[in-house]
C-alpha positions as CSV (number, residue, x, y, z in Angstrom):
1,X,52.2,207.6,53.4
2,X,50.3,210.7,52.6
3,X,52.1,211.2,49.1
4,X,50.8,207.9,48.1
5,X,47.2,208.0,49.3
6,X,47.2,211.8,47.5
7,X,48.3,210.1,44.4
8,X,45.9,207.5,44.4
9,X,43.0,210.5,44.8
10,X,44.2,212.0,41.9
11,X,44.5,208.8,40.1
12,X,40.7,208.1,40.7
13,X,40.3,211.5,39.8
14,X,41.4,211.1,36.3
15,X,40.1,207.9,35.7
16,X,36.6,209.4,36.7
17,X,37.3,212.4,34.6
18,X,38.3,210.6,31.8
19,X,35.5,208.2,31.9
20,X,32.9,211.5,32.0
21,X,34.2,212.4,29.1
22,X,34.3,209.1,26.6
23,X,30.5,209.2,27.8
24,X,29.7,212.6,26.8
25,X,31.1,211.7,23.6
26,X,29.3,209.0,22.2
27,X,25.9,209.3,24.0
28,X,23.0,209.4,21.5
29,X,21.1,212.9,20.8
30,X,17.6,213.5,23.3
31,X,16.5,216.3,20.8
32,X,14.0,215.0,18.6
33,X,14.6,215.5,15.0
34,X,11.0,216.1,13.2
35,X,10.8,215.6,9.3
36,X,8.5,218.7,7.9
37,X,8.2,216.9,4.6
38,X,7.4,213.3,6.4
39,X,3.4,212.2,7.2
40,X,2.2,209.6,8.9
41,X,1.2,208.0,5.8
42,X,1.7,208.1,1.9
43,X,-0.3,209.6,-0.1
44,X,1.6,209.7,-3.5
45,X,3.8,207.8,-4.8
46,X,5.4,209.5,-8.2
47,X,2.5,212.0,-8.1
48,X,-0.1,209.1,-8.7
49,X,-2.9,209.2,-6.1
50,X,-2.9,206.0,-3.8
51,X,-6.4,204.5,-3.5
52,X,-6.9,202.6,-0.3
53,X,-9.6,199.5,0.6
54,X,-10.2,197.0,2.8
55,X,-9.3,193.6,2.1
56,X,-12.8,192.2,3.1
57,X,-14.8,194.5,1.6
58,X,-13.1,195.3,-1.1
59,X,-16.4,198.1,-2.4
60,X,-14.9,200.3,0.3
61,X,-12.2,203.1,-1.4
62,X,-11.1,206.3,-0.3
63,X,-7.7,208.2,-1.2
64,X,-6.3,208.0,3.3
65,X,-5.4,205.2,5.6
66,X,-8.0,204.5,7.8
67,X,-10.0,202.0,9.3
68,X,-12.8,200.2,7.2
69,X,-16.4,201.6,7.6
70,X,-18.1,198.4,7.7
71,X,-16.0,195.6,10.0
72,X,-13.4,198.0,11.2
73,X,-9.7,196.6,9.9
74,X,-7.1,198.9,8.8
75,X,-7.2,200.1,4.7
76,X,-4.9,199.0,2.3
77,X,-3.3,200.1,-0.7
78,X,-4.9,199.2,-3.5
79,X,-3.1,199.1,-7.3
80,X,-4.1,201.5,-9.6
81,X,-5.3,200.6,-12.8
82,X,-4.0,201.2,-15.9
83,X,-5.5,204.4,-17.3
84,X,-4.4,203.0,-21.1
85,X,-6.8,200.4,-20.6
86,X,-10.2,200.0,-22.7
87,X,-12.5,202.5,-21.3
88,X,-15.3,200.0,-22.0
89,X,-13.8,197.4,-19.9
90,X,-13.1,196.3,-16.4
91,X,-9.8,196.1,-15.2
92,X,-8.8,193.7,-12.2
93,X,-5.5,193.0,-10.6
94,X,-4.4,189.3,-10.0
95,X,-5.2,190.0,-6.4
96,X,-8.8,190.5,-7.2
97,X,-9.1,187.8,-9.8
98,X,-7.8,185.3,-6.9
99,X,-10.2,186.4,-4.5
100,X,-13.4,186.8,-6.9
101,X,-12.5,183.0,-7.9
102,X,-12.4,184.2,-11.5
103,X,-11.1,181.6,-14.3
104,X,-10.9,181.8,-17.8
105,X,-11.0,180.1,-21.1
106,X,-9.9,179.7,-24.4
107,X,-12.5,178.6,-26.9
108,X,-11.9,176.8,-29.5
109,X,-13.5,175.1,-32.6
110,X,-15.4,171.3,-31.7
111,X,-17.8,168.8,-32.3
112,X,-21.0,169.6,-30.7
113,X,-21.9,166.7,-29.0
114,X,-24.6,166.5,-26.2
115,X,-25.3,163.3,-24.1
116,X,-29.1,163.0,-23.7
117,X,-30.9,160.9,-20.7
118,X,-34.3,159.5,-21.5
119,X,-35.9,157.5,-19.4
120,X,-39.1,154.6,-20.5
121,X,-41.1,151.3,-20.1
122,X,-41.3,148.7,-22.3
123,X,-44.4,148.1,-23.7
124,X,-46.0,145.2,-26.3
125,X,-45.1,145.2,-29.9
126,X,-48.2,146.9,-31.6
127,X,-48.0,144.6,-34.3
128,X,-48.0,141.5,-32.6
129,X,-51.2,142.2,-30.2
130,X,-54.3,140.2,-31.8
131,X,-58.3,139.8,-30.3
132,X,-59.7,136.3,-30.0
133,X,-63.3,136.6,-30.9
134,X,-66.5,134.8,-31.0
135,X,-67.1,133.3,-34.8
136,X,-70.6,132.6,-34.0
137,X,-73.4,134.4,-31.5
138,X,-73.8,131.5,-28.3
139,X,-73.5,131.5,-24.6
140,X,-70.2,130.4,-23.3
141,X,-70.5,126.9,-22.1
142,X,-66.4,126.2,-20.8
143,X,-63.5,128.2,-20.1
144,X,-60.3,126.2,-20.5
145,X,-58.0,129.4,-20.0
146,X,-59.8,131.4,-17.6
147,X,-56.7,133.5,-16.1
148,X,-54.9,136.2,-17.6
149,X,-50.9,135.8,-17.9
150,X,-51.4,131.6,-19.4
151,X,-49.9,131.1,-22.4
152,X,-51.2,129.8,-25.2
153,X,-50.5,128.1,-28.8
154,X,-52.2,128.7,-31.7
155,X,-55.0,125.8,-32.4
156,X,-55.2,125.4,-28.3
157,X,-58.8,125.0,-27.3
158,X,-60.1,127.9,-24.9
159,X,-63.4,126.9,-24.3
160,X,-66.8,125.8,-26.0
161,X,-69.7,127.7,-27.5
162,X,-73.0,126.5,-27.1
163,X,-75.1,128.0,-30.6
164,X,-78.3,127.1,-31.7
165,X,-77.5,128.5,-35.0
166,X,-74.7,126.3,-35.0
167,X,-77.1,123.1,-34.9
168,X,-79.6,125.1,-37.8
169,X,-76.3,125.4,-39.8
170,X,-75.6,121.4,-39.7
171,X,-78.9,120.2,-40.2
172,X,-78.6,122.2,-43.6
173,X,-75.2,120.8,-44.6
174,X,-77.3,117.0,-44.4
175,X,-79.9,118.0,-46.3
176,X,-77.5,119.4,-48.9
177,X,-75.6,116.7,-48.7
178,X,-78.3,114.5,-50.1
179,X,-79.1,116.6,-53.2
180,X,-75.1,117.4,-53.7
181,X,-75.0,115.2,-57.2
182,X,-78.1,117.5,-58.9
183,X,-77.2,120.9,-56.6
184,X,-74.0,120.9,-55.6
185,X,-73.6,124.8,-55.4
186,X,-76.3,124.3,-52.5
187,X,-73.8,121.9,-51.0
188,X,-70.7,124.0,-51.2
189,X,-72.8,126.9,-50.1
190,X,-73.7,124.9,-46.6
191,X,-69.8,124.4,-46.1
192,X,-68.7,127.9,-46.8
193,X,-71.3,128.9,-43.7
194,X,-69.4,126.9,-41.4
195,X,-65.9,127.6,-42.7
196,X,-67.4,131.2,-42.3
197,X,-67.4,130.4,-38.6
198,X,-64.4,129.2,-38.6
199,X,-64.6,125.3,-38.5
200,X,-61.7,123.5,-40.3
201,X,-62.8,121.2,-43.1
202,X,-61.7,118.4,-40.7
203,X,-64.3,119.4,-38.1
204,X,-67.1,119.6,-41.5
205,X,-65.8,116.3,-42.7
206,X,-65.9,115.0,-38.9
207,X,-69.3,115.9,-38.7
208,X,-70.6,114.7,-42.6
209,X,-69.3,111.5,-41.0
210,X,-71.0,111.0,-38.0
211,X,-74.4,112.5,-39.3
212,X,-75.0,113.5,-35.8
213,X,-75.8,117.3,-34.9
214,X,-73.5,119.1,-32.0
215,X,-74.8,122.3,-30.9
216,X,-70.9,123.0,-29.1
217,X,-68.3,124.4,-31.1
218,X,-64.7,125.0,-29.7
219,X,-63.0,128.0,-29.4
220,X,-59.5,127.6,-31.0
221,X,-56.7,129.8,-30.6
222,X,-55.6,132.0,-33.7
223,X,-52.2,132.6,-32.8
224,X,-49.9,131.8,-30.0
225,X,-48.8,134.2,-26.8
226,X,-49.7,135.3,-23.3
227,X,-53.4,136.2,-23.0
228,X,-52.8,139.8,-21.5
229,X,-57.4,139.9,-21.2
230,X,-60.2,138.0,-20.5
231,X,-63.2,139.8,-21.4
232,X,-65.8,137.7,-20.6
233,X,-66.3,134.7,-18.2
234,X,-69.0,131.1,-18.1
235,X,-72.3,131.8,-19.1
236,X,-71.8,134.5,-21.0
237,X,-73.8,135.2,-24.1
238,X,-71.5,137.0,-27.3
239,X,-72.5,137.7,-30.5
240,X,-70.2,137.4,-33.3
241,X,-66.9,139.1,-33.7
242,X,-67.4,139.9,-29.8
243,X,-64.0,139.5,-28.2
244,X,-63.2,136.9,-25.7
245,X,-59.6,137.3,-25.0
246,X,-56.6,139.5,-25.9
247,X,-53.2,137.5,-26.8
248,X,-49.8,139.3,-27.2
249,X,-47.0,137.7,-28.7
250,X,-43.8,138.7,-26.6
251,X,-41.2,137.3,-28.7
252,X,-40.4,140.6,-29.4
253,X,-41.2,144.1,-27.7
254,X,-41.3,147.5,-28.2
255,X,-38.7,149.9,-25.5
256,X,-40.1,153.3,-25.8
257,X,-38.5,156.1,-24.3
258,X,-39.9,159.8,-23.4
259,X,-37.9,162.5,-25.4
260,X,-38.8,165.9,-24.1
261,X,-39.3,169.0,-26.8
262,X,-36.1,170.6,-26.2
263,X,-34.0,167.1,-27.0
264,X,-36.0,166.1,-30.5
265,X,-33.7,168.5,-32.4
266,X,-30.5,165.8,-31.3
267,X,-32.4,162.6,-31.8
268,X,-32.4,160.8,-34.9
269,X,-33.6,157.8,-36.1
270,X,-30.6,154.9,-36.4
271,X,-28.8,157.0,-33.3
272,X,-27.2,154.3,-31.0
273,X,-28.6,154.2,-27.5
274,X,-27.6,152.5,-24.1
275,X,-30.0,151.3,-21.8
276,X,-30.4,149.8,-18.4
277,X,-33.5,147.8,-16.9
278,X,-34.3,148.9,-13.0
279,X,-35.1,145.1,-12.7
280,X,-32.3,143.7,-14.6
281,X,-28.8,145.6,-12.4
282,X,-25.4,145.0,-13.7
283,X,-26.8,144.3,-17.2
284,X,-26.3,146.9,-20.4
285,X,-28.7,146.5,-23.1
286,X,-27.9,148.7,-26.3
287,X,-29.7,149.2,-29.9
288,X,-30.7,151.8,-32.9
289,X,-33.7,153.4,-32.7
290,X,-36.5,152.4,-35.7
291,X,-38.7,155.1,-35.3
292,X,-39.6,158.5,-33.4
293,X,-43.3,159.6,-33.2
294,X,-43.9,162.9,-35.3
295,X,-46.7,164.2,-33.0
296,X,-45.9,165.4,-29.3
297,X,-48.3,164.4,-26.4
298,X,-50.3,167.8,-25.6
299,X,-49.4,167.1,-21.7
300,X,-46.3,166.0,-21.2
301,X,-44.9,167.4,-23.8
302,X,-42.9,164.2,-25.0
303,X,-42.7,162.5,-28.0
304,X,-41.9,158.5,-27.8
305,X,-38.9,157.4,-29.6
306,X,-39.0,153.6,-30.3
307,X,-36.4,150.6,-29.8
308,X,-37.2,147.1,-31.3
309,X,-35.5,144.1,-29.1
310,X,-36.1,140.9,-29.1
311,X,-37.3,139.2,-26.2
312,X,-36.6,135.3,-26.7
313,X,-36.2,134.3,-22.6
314,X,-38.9,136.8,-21.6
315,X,-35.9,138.8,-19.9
316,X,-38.0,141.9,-20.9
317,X,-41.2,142.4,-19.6
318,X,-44.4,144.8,-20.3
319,X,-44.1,148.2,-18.2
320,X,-40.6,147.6,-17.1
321,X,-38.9,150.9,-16.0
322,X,-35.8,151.6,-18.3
323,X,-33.2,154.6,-18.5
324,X,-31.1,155.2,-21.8
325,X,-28.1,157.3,-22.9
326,X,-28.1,158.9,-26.5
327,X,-24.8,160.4,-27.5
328,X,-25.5,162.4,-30.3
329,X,-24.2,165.0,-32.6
330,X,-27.3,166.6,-33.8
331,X,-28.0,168.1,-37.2
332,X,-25.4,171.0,-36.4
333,X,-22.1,171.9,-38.1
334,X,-18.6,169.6,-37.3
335,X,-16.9,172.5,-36.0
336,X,-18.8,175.0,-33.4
337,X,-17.8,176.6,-30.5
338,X,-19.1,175.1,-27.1
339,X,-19.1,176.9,-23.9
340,X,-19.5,175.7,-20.4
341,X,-22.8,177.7,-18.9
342,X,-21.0,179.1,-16.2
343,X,-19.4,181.4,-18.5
344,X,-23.1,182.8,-19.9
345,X,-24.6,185.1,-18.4
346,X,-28.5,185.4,-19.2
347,X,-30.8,188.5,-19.3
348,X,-34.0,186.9,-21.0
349,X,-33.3,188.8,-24.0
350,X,-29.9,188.8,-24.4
351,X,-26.6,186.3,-23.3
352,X,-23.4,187.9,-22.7
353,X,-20.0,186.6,-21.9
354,X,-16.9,188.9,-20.5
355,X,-13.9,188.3,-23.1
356,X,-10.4,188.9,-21.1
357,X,-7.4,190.8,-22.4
358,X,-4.5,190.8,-21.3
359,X,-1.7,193.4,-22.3
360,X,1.4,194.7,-20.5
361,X,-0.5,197.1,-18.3
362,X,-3.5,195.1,-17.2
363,X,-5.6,192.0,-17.3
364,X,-9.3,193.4,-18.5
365,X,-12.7,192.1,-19.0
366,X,-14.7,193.4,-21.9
367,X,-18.9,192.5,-22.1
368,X,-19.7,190.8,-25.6
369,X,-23.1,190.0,-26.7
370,X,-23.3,186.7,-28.4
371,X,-25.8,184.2,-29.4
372,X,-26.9,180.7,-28.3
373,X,-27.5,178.1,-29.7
374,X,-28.9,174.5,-27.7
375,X,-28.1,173.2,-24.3
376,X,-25.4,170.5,-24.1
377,X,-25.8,169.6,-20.5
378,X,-23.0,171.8,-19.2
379,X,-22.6,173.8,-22.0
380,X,-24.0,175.5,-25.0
381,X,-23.2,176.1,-28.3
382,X,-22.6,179.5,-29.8
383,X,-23.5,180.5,-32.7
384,X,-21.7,183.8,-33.3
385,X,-20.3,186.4,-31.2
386,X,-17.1,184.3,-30.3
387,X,-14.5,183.2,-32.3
388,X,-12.0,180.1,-31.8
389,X,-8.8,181.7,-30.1
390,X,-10.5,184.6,-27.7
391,X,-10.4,184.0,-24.2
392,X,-13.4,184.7,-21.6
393,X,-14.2,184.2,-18.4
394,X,-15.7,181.1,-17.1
395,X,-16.2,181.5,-13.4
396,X,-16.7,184.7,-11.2
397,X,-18.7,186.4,-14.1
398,X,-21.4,187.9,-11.5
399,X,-18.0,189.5,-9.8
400,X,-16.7,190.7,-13.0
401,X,-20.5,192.2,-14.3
402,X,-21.0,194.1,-10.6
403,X,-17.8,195.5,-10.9
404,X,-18.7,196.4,-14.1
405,X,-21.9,198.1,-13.3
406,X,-20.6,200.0,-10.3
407,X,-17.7,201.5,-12.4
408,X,-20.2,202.7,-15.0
409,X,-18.9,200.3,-17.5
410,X,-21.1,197.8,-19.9
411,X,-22.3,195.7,-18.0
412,X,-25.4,192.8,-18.5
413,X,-27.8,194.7,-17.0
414,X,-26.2,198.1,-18.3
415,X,-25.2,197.5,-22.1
416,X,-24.1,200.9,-22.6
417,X,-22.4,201.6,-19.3
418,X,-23.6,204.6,-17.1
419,X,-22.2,206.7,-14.1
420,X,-20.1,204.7,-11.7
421,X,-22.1,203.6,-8.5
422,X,-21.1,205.4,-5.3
423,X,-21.5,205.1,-1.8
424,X,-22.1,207.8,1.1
425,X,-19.3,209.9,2.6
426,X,-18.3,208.4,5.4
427,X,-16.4,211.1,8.1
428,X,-14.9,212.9,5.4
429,X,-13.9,209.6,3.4
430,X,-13.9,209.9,-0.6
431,X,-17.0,208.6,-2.4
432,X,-17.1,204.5,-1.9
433,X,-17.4,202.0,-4.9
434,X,-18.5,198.7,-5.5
435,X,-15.7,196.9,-7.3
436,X,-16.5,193.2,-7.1
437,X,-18.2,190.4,-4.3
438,X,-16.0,187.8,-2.5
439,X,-16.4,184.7,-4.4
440,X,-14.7,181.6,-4.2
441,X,-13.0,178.5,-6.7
442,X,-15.3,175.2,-6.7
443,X,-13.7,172.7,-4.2
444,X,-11.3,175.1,-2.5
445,X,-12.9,175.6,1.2
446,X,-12.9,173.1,4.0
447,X,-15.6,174.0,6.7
448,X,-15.2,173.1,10.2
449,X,-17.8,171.1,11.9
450,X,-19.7,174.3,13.5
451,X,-19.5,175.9,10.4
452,X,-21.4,173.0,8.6
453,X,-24.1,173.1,11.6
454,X,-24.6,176.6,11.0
455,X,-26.0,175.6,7.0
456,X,-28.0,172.8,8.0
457,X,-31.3,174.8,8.5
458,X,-30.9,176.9,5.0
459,X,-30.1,173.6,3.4
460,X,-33.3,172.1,5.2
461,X,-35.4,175.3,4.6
462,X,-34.0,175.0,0.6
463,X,-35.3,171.6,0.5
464,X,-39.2,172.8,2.0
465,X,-39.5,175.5,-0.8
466,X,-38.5,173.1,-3.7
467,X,-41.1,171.0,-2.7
468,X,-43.9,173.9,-2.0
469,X,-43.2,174.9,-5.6
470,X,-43.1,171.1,-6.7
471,X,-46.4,171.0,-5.7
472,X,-48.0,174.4,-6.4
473,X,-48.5,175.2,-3.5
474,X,-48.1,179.1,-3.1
475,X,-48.6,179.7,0.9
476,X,-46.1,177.0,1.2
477,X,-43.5,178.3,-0.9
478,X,-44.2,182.3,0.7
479,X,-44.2,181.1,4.1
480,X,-41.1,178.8,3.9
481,X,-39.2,181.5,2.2
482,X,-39.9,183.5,5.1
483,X,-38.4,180.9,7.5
484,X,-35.5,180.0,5.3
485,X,-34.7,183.9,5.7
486,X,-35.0,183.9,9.1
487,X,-32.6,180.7,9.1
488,X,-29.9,182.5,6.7
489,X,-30.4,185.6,9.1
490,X,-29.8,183.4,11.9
491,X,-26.0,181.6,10.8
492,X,-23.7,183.1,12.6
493,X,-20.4,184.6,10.6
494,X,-17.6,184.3,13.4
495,X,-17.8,180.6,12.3
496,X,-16.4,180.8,8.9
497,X,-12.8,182.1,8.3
498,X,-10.8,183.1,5.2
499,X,-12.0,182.2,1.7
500,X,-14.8,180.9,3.6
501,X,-16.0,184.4,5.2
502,X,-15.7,186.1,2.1
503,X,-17.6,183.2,0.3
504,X,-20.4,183.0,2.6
505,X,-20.8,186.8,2.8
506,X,-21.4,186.5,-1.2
507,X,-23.9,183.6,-1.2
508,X,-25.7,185.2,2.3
509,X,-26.2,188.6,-0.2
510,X,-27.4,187.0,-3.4
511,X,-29.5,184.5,-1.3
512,X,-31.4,187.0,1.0
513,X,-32.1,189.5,-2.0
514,X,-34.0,186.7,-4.2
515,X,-35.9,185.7,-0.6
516,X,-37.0,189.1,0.0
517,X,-38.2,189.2,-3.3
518,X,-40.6,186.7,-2.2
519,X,-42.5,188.3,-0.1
520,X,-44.1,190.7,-2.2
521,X,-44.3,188.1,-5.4
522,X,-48.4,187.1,-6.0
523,X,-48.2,183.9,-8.4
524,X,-45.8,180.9,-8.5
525,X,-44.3,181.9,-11.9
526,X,-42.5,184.6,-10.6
527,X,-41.6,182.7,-7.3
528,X,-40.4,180.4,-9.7
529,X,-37.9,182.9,-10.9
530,X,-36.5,184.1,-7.2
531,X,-36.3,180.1,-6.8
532,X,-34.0,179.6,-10.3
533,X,-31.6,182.4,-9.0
534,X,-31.7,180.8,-5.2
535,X,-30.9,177.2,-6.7
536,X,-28.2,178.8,-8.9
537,X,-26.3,180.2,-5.4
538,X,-27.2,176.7,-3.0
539,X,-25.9,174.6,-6.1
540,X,-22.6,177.0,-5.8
541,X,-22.5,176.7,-1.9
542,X,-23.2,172.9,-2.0
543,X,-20.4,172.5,-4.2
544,X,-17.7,174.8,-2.7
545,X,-19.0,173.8,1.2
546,X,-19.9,170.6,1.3
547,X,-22.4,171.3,4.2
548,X,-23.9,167.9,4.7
549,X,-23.0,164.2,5.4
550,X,-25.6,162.8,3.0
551,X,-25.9,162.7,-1.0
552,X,-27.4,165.7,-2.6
553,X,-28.5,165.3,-6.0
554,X,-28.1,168.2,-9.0
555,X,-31.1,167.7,-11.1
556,X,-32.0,169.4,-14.3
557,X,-34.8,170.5,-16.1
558,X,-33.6,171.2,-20.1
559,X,-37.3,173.3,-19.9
560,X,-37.2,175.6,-17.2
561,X,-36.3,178.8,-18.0
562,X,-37.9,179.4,-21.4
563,X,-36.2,176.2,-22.8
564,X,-32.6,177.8,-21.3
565,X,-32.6,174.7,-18.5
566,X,-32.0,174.9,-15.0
567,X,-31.0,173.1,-11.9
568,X,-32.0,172.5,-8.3
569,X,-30.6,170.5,-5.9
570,X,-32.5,167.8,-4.4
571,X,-31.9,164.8,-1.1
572,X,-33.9,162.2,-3.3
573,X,-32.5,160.5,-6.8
574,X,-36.5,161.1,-7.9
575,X,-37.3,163.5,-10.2
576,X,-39.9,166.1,-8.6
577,X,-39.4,169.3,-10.7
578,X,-40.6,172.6,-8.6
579,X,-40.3,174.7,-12.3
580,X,-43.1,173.0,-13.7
581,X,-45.2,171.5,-10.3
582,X,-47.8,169.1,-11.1
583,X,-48.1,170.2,-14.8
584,X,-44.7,168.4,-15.7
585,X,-43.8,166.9,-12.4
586,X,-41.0,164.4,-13.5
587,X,-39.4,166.3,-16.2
588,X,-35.5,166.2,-15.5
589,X,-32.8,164.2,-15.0
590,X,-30.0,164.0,-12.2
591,X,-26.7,165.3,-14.1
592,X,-24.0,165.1,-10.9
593,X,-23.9,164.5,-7.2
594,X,-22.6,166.2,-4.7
595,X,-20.8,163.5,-1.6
């Protein structure tokens, strides 16, 4: 018994021993093992220097991790750019190009067309207007058309004349009458009075028959139409030739349509032109126009191009609204190279684009001066500095020029380039640079509800300072500026996420710059200029955000801006252009809306 509990002991023994062992064996090393030539983070990679940013604020670089200056998320890597690229051009990653919203172009050789919108009333033919007037000096006895609007045919009576001279006259033509076989001339001469005052040699042969004296004589209508005037009423006196009514025939009517200064270059006589009637809906009307008037009214600065329609059922009437469409080539050459105006970029003296390359290493953006030619609506010709084949940029140009600038590279404002734009050191952080602003693709952001709310006061302030400058009124436009500050000061960020943050942080920039500029600006011209810049970034925001549940109209002035054109946005279809104010209040037309 006590051999075979020993050998159980010593079985246990060796198992336990055993066991000790196996673990001993395969348990994992405590020492820590520490890698000299290992850091925390990378700061080379094949002996090229790693640049870090933030992916919000892309301006932000320094050559360590870290955590952004501005809003506090960690740095990342950002891609080098190719040193064999142009030194005179901007280079951008894909990653960039995505989130500045930049797009891009090739131009090509086409027909410069331009649709023009002219707007009108239809007015009397000229030529078919005629004055019925006294033939002899009386008092106006009857009236038979005494209202304005009757119409008329020609030999109607219209009332009676009572004239002394008119009884002197036929007691003549009887005593000539008697003497007519020895002095006829006296005879004829006695009848050519009367004809002279317009009696028909029925009404002379009438009275030779009777031998009685009248001292009435009707008034007969010269032509038929609508009396348009009565100038004088019963128991009047007129003298001769003094008009008594004005008659238009309507048969057929003049449609004449305003065409602004910056348009008369594109319009032609013969062009083909569409128009509607306000008063006539659903109904298309379309002819050539006969003639376009060489001089151009002083104040509104129109000229009045002329369309001849007939008018057979009256359908047209006198100072009926009407709006047209002229698609026209103009007097320029079959193939030229047409631009949209998003792509321009527009100093005052000179117009730029930013023509991309793209080679092996790098996609790059190069400034080219070119030259413009007119306005087509959404685009403009160029004369030269592009040629059919290049590519250039089309949206995200401002991104492209700021990076531009900052890097010390050409740049609109900077032609020849300078020093590269830096920031302040920031706890030992390398020097920070501007690269490019968050911008975002037309269409591409959905805003929630909140985020919509949060607009509605700019949008409402926008509004207020388009009409203060509609109607000159400076302490209107100053003041509201100052609350539509106060409102864009006011939205709060939190409420827009993604694109939509880094869109909004663009627009909030641009926006709050030109309404600072406000402040110390003395005269509505150069208000005027803050506002054009201001429109530029709401039209932008408008279109990308969608911020309200009602229509918003783009409207267009092809004036503003030195003849250039620009837009504003606007809740009502009518035409009340802040550019101008009360000197040209409805030049424009609305080119798009925004639902």
């Amino acid at each position: 018994m006590n051999n075979l509990l020993k050998s159980k002991f010593v079985l246990i023994a060796i198992t336990l021993l055993v066991g000790l062992t196996i673990g001993w064996l395969i348990k994992p090393s405590s020492a820590p093992t520490v890698e000299t030539d290992e850091h925390d983070h990378v700061e080379s990679i094949a002996g090229i220097p790693i640049t870090y940013t933030c992916s919000m604020h892309p301006q932000i670089r320094q050559n360590e991790p870290g955590d952004c200056p501005i809003c506090g998320m960690d740095l990342i890597p950002l891609e080098n750019e190719s040193n064999d690229a142009d030194p005179m051009s901007i280079s951008m990653s894909p990653t960039a190009m995505q989130l500045a919203g930049v797009q891009s172009l090739v131009v090509g050789n086409g027909v410069a067309t331009k649709s023009i919108r002219l707007n009108g009333k239809i007015q009397e033919d000229e030529r078919q207007n005629y004055t019925q007037s006294a033939h002899i000096p009386g008092r106006i006895e009857n009236l038979s058309v005494n209202f304005t609007g009757e119409y008329v045919q020609k030999g109607q009576v219209l009332g009676q004349i009572y004239s002394p001279e008119l009884a002197t006259a036929q007691e003549e033509l009887f005593q000539a009458e008697k003497i007519k076989d020895t002095q006829p001339a006296l005879f004829n001469a006695a009848k050519e009075k009367l004809k002279n005052w317009k009696l028909t040699d029925s009404q002379i042969s009438q009275i030779l028959t009777t031998g009685k004296v009248t001292d009435q004589l009707p008034i007969l209508a010269n032509v038929s139409g609508y009396v348009t005037e009565k100038m004088v009423n019963l128991g009047d006196y007129v003298n001769r030739g003094e008009p008594i009514y004005q008659i238009a025939d309507l048969s057929q009517v003049w449609v004449l349509f305003d065409v602004y200064e910056s348009d008369l270059q594109w319009v032609k006589k013969g062009d083909q032109i569409d128009f509607t009637v306000q008063s006539i809906p659903g109904e298309t009307f379309s002819g050539k126009l006969s003639y376009i008037d060489p001089m151009i009214d002083p104040q509104t600065r129109v000229a009045k191009a002329r369309l001849e329609v007939s008018n057979p059922n009256l359908k047209f009437k006198p100072e009926m609204f009407v709006s047209g469409n002229v698609r026209t080539k103009g007097s320029f050459k079959a193939n030229s190279i047409v631009v949209p105006k998003t792509a321009v970029m527009w100093t005052g003296k000179r117009s730029v684009v930013y023509v991309k390359n793209v080679t092996n290493q790098a996609v790059t953006f190069k400034l080219r001066e070119v030259t413009l030619g007119p306005a087509l609506g959404e685009g403009y010709v160029i004369t030269s500095g592009l040629e059919s084949g290049e590519e250039i940029a089309v949206n995200g140009t401002f991104s492209i020029d700021a990076a531009a600038q900052l890097a010390g590279k050409p740049s609109m404002m900077s032609p020849d380039g300078g020093a590269a734009m830096t920031g302040h050191n920031h706890g030992g952080m390398s020097e920070v640079k501007m690269e490019m602003t968050g911008q975002i693709s037309s269409g591409s952001v959905e805003l929630s509800s909140k985020s919509k709310n949060e607009l509605k006061p700019v949008f409402e302030n926008y509004f207020k300072l388009k009409n203060a400058l509609a109607q000159d009124d400076l302490a209107g436009a100053k003041s509201t500026a100052t609350t539509m500050l106060r409102s864009l000061e006011k939205v709060t960020m939190s409420e827009f996420k993604g694109d939509a943050f880094l869109g909004w942080m663009n627009y909030q920039a641009k926006i709050k710059t030109l309404l600072g500029q406000i402040k110390s600006q003395k005269n509505l011209a150069e208000i005027r200029k803050s506002f054009l810049g201001i429109s530029d970034e709401m039209l932008d925001m408008a279109e990308n955000f969608n911020p309200l549940s009602v229509k918003i109209y783009v409207q267009h002035c092809p004036m503003a801006a030195s003849n250039r054109g620009a837009d504003w946005l606007s809740l009502d279809e009518k035409i009340v252009n802040p550019y101008f104010g009360k000197a040209m209040l409805t030049c424009g037309e609305v080119t798009k809306t925004i639902n």
